[in-house]
Every structure is written in structure tokens, then in C-alpha cells.
C-alpha positions in Angstrom: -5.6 -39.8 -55.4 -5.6 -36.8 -52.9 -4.9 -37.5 -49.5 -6.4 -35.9 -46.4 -4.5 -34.7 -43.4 -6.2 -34.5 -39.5 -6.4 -30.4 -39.5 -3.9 -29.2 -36.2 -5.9 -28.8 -33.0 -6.9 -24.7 -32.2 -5.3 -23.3 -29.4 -7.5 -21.9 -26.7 -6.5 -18.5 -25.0 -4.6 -17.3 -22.4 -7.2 -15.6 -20.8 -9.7 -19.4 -20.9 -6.3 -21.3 -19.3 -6.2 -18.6 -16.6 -10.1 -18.9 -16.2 -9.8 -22.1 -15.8 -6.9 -21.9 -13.3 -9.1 -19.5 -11.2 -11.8 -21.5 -11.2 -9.4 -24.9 -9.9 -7.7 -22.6 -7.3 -10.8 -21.0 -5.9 -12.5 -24.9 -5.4 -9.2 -26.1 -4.0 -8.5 -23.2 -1.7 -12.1 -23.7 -0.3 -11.7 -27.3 0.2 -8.8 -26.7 2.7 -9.9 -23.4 4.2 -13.5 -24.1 4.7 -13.6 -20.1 6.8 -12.4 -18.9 3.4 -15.7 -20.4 1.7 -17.7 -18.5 4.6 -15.8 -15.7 3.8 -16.8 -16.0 0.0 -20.6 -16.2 1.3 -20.3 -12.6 3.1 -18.7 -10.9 0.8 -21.6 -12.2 -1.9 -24.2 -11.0 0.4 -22.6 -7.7 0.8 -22.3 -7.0 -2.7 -26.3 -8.1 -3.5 -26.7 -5.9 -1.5 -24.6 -2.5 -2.5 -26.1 -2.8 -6.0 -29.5 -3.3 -4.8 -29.4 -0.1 -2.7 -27.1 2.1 -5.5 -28.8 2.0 -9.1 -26.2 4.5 -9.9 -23.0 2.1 -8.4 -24.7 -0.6 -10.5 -24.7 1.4 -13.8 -21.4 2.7 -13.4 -20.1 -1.1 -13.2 -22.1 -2.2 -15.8 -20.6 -0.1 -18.3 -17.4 -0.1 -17.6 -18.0 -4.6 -17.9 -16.8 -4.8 -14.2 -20.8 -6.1 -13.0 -20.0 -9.7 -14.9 -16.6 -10.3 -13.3 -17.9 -9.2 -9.6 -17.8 -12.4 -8.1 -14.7 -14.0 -9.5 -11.4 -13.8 -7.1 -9.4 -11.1 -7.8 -6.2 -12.4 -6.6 -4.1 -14.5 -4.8 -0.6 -14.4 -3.1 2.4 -17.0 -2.5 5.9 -16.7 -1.4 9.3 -18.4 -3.4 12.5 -19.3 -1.8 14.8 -19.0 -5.1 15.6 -17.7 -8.4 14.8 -20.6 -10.3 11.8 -21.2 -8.5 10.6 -17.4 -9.2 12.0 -17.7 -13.0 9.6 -21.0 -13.8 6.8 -19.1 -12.1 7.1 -16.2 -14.7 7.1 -18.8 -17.4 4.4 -20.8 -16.1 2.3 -17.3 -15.7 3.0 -16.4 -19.1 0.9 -19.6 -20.2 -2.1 -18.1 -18.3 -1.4 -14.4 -20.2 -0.2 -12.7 -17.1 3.1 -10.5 -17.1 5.2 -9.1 -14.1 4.3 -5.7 -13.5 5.6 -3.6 -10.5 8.0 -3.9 -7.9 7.6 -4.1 -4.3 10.1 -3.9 -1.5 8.6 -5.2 1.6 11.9 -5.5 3.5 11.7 -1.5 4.2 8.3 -2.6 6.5 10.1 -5.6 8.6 9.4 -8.5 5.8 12.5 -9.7 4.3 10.5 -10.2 0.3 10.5 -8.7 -2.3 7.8 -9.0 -4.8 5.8 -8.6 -8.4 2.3 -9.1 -9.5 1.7 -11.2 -12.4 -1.4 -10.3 -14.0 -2.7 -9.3 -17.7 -2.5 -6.2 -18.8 -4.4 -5.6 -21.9 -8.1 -3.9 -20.9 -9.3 -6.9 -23.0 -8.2 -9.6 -21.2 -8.6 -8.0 -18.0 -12.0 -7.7 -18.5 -12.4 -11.7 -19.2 -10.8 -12.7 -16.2 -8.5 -9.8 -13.9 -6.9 -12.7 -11.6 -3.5 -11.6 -10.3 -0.8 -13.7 -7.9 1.1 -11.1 -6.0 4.3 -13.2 -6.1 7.6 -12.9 -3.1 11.1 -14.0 -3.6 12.6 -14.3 -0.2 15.9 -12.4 0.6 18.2 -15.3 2.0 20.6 -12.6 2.4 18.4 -10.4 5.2 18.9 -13.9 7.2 21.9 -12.6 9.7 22.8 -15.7 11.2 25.1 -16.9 8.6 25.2 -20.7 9.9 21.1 -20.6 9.1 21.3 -18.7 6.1 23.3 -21.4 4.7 21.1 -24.2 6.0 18.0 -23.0 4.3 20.1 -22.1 1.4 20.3 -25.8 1.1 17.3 -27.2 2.2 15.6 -24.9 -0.8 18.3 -26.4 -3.3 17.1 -30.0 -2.6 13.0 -29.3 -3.0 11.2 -29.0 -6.7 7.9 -27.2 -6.8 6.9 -28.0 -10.2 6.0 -31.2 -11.4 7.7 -32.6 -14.3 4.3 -33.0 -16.4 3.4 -28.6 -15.9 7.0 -28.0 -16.8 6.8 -29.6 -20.2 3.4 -28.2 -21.2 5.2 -25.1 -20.5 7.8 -25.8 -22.7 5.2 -26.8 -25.5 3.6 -23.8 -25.0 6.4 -21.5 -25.7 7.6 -23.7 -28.4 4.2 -24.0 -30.3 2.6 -20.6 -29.8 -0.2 -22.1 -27.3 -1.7 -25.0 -25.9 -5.4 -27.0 -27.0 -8.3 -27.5 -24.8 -6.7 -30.6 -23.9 -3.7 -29.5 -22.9 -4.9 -26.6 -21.3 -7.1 -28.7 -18.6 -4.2 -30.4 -17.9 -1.5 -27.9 -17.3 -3.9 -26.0 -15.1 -4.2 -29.2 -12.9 -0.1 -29.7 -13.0 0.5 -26.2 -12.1 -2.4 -26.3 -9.3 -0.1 -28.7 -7.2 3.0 -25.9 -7.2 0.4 -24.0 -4.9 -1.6 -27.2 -3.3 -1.1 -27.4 0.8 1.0 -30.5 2.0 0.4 -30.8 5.8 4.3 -32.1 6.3 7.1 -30.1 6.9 10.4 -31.1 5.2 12.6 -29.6 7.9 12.9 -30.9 11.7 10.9 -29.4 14.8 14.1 -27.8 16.0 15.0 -26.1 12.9 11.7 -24.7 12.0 11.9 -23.2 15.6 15.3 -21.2 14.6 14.1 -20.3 11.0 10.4 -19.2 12.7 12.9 -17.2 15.2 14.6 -15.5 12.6 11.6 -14.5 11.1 8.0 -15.9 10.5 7.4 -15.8 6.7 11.4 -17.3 6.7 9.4 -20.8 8.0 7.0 -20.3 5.7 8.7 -20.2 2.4 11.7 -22.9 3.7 10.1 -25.4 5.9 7.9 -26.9 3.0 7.4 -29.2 -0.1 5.9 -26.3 -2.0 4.9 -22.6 -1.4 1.5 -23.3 -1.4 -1.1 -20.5 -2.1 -1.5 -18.3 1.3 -4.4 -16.6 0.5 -7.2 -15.9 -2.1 -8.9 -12.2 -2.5 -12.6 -11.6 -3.7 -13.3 -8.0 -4.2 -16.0 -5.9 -2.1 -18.1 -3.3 -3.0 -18.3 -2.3 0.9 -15.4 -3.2 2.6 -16.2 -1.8 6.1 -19.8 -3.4 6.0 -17.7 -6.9 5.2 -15.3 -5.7 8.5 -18.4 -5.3 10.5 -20.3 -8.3 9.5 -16.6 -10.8 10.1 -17.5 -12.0 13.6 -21.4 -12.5 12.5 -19.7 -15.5 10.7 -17.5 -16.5 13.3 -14.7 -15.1 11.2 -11.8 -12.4 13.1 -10.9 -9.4 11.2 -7.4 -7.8 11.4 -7.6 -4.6 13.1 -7.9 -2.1 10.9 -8.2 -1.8 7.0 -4.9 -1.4 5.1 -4.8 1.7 2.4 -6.7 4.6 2.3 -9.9 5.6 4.0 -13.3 5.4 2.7 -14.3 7.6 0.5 -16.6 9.0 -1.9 -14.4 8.4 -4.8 -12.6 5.1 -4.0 -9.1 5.3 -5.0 -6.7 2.5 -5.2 -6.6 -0.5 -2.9 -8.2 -0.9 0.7 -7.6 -4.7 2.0 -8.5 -6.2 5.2 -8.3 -10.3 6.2 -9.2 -12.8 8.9 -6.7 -14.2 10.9 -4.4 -16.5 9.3 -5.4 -20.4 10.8 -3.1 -22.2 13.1 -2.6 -25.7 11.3 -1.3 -28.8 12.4 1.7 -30.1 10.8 4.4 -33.0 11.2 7.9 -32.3 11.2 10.3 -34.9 10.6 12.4 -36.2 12.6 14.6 -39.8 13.8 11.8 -41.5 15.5 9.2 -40.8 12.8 6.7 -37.4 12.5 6.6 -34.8 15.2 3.1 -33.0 15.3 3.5 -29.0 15.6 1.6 -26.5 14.2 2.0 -23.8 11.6 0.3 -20.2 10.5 0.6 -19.0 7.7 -2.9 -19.4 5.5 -5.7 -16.8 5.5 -8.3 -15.3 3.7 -8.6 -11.4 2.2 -10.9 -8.9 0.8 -10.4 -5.9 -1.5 -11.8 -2.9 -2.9 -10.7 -1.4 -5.5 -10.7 2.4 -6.5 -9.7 4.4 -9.4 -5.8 4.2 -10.6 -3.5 7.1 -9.3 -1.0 9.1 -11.3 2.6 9.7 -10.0 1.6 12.8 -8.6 -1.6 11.4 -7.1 0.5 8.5 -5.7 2.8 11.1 -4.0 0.5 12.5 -2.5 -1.3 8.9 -1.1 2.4 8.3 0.0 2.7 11.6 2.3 -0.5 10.6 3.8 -0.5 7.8 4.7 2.7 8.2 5.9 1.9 11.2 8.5 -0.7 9.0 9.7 1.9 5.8 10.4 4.2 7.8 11.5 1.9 9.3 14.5 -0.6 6.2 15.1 0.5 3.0 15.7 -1.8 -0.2 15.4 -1.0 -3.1 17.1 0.0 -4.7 20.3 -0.2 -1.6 22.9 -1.2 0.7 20.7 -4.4 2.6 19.7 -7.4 1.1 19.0 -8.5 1.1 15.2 -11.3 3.7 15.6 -8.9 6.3 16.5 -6.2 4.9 13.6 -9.5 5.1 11.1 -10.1 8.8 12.6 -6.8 10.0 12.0 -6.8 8.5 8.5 -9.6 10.2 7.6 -8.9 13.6 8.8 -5.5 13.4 7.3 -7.2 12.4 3.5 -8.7 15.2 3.2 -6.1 17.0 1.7 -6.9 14.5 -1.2 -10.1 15.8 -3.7 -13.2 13.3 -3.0 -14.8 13.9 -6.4 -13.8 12.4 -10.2 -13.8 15.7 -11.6 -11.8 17.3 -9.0 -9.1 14.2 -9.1 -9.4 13.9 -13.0 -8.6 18.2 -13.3 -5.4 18.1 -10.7 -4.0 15.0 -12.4 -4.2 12.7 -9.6 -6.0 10.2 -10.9 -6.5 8.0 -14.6 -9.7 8.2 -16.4 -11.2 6.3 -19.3 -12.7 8.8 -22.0 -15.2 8.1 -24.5 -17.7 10.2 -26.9 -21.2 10.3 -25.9 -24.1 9.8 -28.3 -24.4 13.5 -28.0 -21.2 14.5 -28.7 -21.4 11.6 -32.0 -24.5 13.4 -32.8 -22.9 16.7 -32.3 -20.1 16.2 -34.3 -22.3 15.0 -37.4 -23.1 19.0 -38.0 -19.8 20.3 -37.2 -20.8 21.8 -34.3 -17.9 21.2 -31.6 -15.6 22.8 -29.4 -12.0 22.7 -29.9 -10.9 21.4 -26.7 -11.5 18.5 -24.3 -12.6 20.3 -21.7 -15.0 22.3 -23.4 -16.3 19.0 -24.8 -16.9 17.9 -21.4 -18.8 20.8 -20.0 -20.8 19.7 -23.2 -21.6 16.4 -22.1 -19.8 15.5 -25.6 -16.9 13.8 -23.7 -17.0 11.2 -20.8 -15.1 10.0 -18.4 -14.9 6.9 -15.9 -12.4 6.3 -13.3 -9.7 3.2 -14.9 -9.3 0.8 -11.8 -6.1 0.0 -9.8 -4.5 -3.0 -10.3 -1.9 -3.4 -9.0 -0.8 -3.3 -5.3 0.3 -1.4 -2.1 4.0 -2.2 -0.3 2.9 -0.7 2.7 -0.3 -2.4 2.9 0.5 -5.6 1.7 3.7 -5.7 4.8 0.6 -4.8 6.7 -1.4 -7.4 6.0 1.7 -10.2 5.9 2.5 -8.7 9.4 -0.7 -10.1 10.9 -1.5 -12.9 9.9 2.3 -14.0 10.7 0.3 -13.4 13.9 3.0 -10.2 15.1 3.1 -6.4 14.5 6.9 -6.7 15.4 8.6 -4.1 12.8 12.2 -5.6 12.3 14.8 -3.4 10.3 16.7 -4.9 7.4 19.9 -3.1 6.8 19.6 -4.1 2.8 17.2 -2.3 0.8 15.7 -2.8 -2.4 17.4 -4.4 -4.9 15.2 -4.2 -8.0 18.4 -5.7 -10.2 19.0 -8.5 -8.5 15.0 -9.5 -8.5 14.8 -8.9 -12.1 17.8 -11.3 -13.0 16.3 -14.1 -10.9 13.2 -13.3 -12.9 14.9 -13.4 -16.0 12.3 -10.2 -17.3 12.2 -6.4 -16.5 8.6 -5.7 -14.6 6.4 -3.4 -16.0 6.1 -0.3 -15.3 2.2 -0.1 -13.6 2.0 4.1 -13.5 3.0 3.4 -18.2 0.3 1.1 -18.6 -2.1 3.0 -17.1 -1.2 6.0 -18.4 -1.4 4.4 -22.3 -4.6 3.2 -21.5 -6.1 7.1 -21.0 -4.1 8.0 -24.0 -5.6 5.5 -26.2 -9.0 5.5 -24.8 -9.3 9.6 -25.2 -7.0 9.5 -28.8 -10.5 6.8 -29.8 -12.8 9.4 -28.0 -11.8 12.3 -30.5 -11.5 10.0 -33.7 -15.1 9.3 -32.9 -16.1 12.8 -32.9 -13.6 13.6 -35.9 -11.2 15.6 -33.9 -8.1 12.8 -34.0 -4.9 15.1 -33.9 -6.4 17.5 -31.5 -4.1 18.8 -28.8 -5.1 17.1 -25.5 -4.6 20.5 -23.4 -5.9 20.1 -20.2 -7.0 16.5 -20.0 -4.2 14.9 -18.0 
């Protein structure tokens, strides 16, 4: 008599768990920063808009599978107070598919962090669902009162930000190879509490006044039960119209836009944000709860442009910084028109058209044959070199987006909405070894990834027109 056993439950994907986790965070994020949903509402409006006024815009997203994922948050940010806190993070990440990739030190622009992004990084997966937490371990050790450094030292010893139930579906993740549907609904509601907002501080009035002294974002990240998501991103197709438009919402836009100017040819990241909320909050204390109030939580807005290469990036580096370097924004400096003029002036040492970025090697590009070039290549009638094959219109080429992040602009936008432009100097710099211990991982290298992804996408371009093995010449 043969007996019949109950056939194992399929795993689902990474990519549906970090869906699914999107999903939660945008609802629960809205729920406590209404603004944020108003904020989700303009940015919508904008975008109808953009693509019902460029046909060509439209297209171009639309075949490179970014039209579908429009809407859907591209980010979100939140800030750990120690290396076992930013180890389970990378573990609990890895459930949802996303990897550490770059490092950023933000203690060179007066914020004593430094940070990764965890994110996907196959083109596959990114397509599905592109969602990225920009992730900050604070630097005890840029904390110069010793006496303090020490108190919150301990004080982040004592606290546990994951609950017990999200740390063992991790575990049963990386023991089994994946989680079920089940499983997967679950662990994204555990994990959702590590970033949830909890309106009670777990430090006294007086010593969130001297950690707040010492630095801002050193309240933050010590004075809490959790580190609680400090803002979600949706991505623009117009991010000056979205500026403009803030106060039509009742909504108050930073000063100026963070990254690089508008453009033609959009490259890498532009962000901008509304002011972070001012929050009530009980401290504790001997005679019961002491109300105070708190800022930290705020909501942002990107656009994205095309991916630069190292050289590309050296150049956006010397830009932007001759324009720093001679206009300051902020309290009792210039107003953001003549910050935005600069910037613009100064960019246009940098090509404004794909070809032109795509020929100096300053930017990445996706390549792929054309029905002409298939069609060509069916009667043996090509050119031997990419280039050629482009002038053809055999060979095409799309910008590859950035996804990654800016140090420079992402101090920016931490330095408002801690509601200061006060640059403080850290004697310590970066310290890239230390950050990758506590993460128990080496972060990926963002300038590799992108540059595989041109390599495989033009190596598939010529095996579709029979030319595999042919010597990539000019085509950076």
C-alpha cells in the first residue's frame, strides 16, 4: 500500500516579500505622516501630467519597463545606533533580495553616519520592485564628550529593535533557502515594527537636551525604542514643477534641490523634501511622562537620471563642488535662485545630450539590436564596429538609471530637516573597515554593477546580430 506525503510548501520570491514590504511601509508611513500622503497626491498629478504632455518621455519609459513601476516608492531611509543592530538589518534585507551596495561618508559634510543602500541589483528584480533603504550606522566615536559617548553607548546596549518573531523567520529563511506565502506575510509585518514610530522616548528630557546638543540626528538614533523609518521617496518625472507646486498643498519645500541641475539629459539623482514635522513626544522621567517634542520625520522626492561612469562622476564631483564651495544656502546666505543659477552655469561643462555623454564615457547605456539591424544581419550585410552599427540605426542605446545615492546630497537633505544648516567638522573620517565588520559583508561596488550591466546588455546586442566576439572599440 503506497503512502502519500503533503508535497513541501513553494517558496515565494524575494522580490514578492519586498513588494509586499513596500506596500506595508508606504500604508503605515501614510497613516502617521498624513503630509506625506498629500505629498504622494502631487507628485501623482505631476507625473500624469509629464507623460501626457511628452509622448516621446512616455515611450522612452515604456521600453525600458520603468512606466509600470512609476508610482511605487523608490526608497526609504533610517538611521542604526550599533553594529548588531546594522548586521540583523543586512540579514533581514537579504530576505527581501536587497544587498549592501556603496559606501557613504556623511561625517565629511557635518553628519557624524556613515551609510549603505540595500537594494537589488539584478535588472530583473529591479524591474519588479526597485525599493531601496538608504541605511546609517551612527559614529559613537565622533561624540567628543566622552561622559555622553558612554551614556548612549549604553542606553543603545539595553534597547532591541527586532522582534523575536522577524528574527526567527529570518533564520528560517537562511536555513531553508526561502520563506512560503505564509511566512512571507508575516515576516514583512514583524520586520515592519523595527521601522514603526513609537511616540515615547526611552531617555529623560535632560539627556535628550545634551545628546540633541551634541548633535541632532545623535537624538534621533539614541533617544528611541526603534529607529523608525524617517522618510519615504516616490520618484518625479518633474521635480521643479513638484518644488513649485509644495506650498499649493500646504506642504514647505527645502530651499533648493540637492544634486545636479535640470537638464536635458537627467543624470543621476536630484532630491528635494518638505520640512521634517515637529512631533510631540514623552520623555520619561521620576514623576511619570514629560511632554516634549521631536523632529526628525519628513517626506522626499527624487528624480532619477542616467548612471555615471568614474570619469563622469569626477567630473559631477568638481562641479558641484565649485559651486558649494562659492554659494552657500542656508541661514544668511543666498537665496536658491542665485544657488540654482550658479549651478547651472557651472554644468555646462557637462555634455546635455546621450550621444554626447555615451561617446566621452561619462555616462552607462543599455544597448540592444534593432529590428533593422536583426534584419540586417540576416543578409550579412553589417559593419564591423559598434559605432558604425549605430550611425546605422542597427544598434541602440538607452541611458541605464542611477541607483544608488549622493553623500553630499543626502548630508544635504539630513541637514534640513534636522531643522539646521550648521556644518560641524569631525576630525575622524571614513572608515569603510570598520563599517563593513559591523556589517558583517563587503558593499558592492555601485560604478561594477553598472558597468557589467553595459557589458552584458551590448555582448546580447552583437550575439543578436551574429557579431558575439567583436571588439567593442569605441563603445565605452
Amino acid at each position: 500500500m503506497s503512502r502519500s506525503f503533503p508535497m513541501p510548501q513553494a517558496f515565494v520570491s524575494p522580490d514578492r516579500i519586498r513588494s509586499l514590504f513596500t506596500e506595508a511601509m508606504s500604508q503605515m508611513y501614510r497613516a502617521e505622516v498624513p503630509q506625506y500622503g498629500t505629498l504622494i497626491e502631487l507628485v501623482a498629478d505631476v507625473n500624469a501630467g509629464c507623460l501626457e504632455n511628452d509622448p516621446d518621455l512616455r515611450e522612452r519609459l515604456a521600453q525600458a519597463g520603468e512606466l509600470e513601476r512609476i508610482d511605487v516608492e523608490r526608497h526609504g531611509a533610517i538611521r542604526l545606533g550599533t553594529a548588531d543592530e546594522l548586521f540583523t538589518i543586512r540579514r533581514l534585507f537579504a530576505v527581501m533580495g536587497m544587498q549592501p551596495v556603496g559606501y557613504y561618508d556623511l561625517s565629511v559634510a557635518g553628519v557624524p553616519v556613515h551609510s549603505t543602500s540595500f537594494r537589488p541589483i539584478d535588472e530583473a528584480a529591479l524591474n519588479v520592485n526597485p525599493f531601496r533603504v538608504f541605511t546609517s550606522l551612527l559614529r559613537l566615536e565622533l561624540i567628543e564628550d566622552e561622559g555622553l559617548r558612554g551614556e548612549a553607548e549604553a542606553i543603545l546596549a539595553k534597547r532591541r529593535i527586532y522582534t523575536p518573531r522577524a528574527v526567527a523567520l529570518i533564520e528560517r529563511h537562511e536555513q531553508n533557502g526561502g520563506l512560503t506565502e505564509a511566512e512571507a506575510t508575516e515576516f514583512v509585518a514583524g520586520a515592519l515594527e523595527t521601522f514603526r514610530w513609537h511616540g515615547e522616548a526611552t531617555v529623560s528630557a535632560e539627556t535628550y537636551k545634551r545628546l540633541h546638543d551634541a548633535h541632532r540626528l545623535i537624538a534621533d538614533v539614541v533617544s528611541f525604542k526603534g529607529p523608525h523609518i524617517n522618510h519615504l521617496t516616490p520618484r518625479t518625472l518633474d521635480i521643479d514643477a513638484v518644488q513649485a507646486r509644495m506650498p499649493e498643498r500646504g506642504i514647505t519645500p527645502k530651499a533648493v534641490i540637492e544634486g545636479p541641475p535640470r537638464r536635458h539629459c537627467d543624470i543621476l539623482l536630484r532630491q528635494t523634501s518638505f520640512k521634517a514635522l515637529e512631533e510631540t513626544i514623552a520623555f520619561s522621567g521620576d514623576d511619570g511622562a514629560i511632554q516634549g517634542t521631536h523632529t526628525a520625520r519628513f517626506g522626499e522626492i527624487e528624480q532619477r537620471g542616467v548612471a555615471l561612469t568614474a570619469k563622469g562622476r569626477a567630473l559631477y564631483d568638481r562641479l558641484l563642488a565649485s559651486v558649494r564651495g562659492e554659494v552657500q544656502v542656508g541661514a544668511g546666505g543666498v537665496k536658491a535662485g542665485a544657488y540654482d543659477d550658479e549651478l547651472a552655469a557651472r554644468f555646462k561643462a557637462l555634455p546635455d545630450s546621450w550621444d554626447e555623454l555615451r561617446r566621452a564615457d561619462l555616462a552607462f547605456f543599455r544597448y540592444a539590436a534593432t529590428p533593422a539591424g536583426i534584419a540586417a544581419a540576416a543578409g550579412s550585410m553589417l559593419p564591423g564596429d559598434p559605432e558604425a552599427l549605430i550611425a546605422k540605426g542597427y544598434l541602440a542605446f538607452t541611458p541605464i538609471v542611477y541607483e544608488d545615492f549622493l553623500p553630499v546630497s543626502a548630508a544635504g537633505i539630513f541637514q534640513s530637516n534636522l531643522g539646521t544648516d550648521q556644518q560641524q567638522n569631525y576630525a575622524t573620517r571614513s572608515n569603510r573597515d570598520a563599517f563593513e565588520a559591523a556589517l558583517g559583508a563587503t558593499v558592492q561596488d555601485e560604478l561594477a554593477l553598472y558597468a557589467e550591466r553595459q557589458a552584458a546588455s551590448l555582448e546580447s546586442a552583437l550575439a543578436a546580430l551574429d557579431l558575439a566576439g567583436l571588439p567593442l572599440k569605441t563603445v565605452a
